[in-house]
N, C-alpha and C positions, 0 to 999 in steps of 0.2 A: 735232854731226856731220851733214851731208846726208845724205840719203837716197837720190842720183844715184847709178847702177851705172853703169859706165861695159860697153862690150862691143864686140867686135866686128863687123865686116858678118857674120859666119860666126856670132857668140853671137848678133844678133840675131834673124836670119832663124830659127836654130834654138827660139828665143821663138816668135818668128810662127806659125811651121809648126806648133808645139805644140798654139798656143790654138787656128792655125784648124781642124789635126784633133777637138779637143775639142766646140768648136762646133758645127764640120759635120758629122760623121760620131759621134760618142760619145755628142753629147745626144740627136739623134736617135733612133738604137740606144735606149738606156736608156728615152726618152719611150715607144717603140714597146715596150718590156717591160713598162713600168708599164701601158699600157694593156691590151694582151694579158690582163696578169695581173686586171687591173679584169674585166675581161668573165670572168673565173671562178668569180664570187659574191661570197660573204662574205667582205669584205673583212678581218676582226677575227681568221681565222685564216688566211691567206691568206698563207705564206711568201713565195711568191716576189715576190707587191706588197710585201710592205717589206722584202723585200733589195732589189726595182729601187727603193726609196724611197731606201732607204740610200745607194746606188750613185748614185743623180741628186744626194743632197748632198750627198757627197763630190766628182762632178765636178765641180758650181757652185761648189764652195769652189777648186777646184784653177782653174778658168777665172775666179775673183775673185782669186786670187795672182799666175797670169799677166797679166793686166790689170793690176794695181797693179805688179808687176817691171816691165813694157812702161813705162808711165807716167814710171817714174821710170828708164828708160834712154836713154843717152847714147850716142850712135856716137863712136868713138874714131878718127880718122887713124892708123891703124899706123906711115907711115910719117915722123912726126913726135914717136914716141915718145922721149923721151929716155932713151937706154941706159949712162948716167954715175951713173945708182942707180936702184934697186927702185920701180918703181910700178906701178898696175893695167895691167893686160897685159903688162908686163913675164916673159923667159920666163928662170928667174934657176937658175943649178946652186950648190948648198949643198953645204956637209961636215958633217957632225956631227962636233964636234969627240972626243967620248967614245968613240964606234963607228967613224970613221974612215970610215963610209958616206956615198957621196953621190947625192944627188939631184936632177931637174931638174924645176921648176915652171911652170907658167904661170899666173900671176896675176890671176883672173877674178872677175865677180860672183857672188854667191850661189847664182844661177839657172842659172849653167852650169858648176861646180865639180863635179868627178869627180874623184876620189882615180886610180881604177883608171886614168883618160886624162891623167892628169899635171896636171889642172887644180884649184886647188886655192884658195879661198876669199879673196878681200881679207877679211873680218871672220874668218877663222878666227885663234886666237891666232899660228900661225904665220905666217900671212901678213899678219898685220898686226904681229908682229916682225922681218917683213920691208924690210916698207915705207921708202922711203927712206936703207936704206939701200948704201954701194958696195962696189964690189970689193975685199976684201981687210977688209973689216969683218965683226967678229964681232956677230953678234945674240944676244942673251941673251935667251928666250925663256920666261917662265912659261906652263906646260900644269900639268894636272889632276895630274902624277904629281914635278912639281920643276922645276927650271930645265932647260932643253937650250940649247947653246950648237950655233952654224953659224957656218961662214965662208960667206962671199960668195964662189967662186969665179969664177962669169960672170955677165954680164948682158946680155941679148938682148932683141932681138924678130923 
């Protein structure tokens, strides 16, 4: 399987914006902590130097993720999507067929999936028992807790 995300002008830009606040304003900050805290002596009991340690590798890891998502993203023409079944970007409303609840999705990469914003994972089990397929097909979904079954109600972009 690839490793291409596909994403929107709107999921991209929100990548970009990401990494370039990281870069320019967050490493910044932190580098200007560690050193502050360096000019306080003894480094060996020194809290607040290796909380800004801590905080400077955790942000390098988060701005080497961004970079690697960025790398492997793909702009998407919205309006070329095919709406005749389920694919990434695709913005698709489900039934649970056992609860009779339904839900509406939009079908994103990894990097810009928010449950809370309707956005919701191509590699999550759901959405990749989504995938492909149409309206009026039932998905038969293995999750952590058993099978859940969805109909396909719509499919949009």
């Amino acid at each position: 399987m690839s490793d291409v995300a596909y994403y929107t002008e709107e999921g991209l830009k929100e990548l970009r914006d990401e990494l370039e606040q990281l870069e320019h304003v967050e490493r910044p900050r932190v580098t200007k902590e560690i050193a502050d805290a360096r000019d306080k002596g003894d480094l060996s009991e020194n809290a607040e130097y290796h909380a800004a340690k801590e905080e400077q590798s955790l942000l390098e890891y988060k701005i080497a993720q961004l970079k690697n998502s960025l790398s492997k993203a793909r702009l998407i023409d919205e309006s070329q999507l095919d709406t005749s079944k389920v694919l990434a970007l695709s913005i698709v409303k489900i039934k649970n067929i056992d609860n009779k609840m339904e839900f509406e999705y939009t079908l994103v990469a990894d990097a810009v999936s928010d449950l809370s914003q309707g956005k919701l994972s191509v590699s999550s089990p759901i959405g990749k028992g989504l995938l492909g397929k149409k309206k009026g097909d039932i998905a038969k979904i293995e999750v952590p807790n058993g099978i859940m079954k969805f109909e396909i109600l719509k499919i949009s972009r």
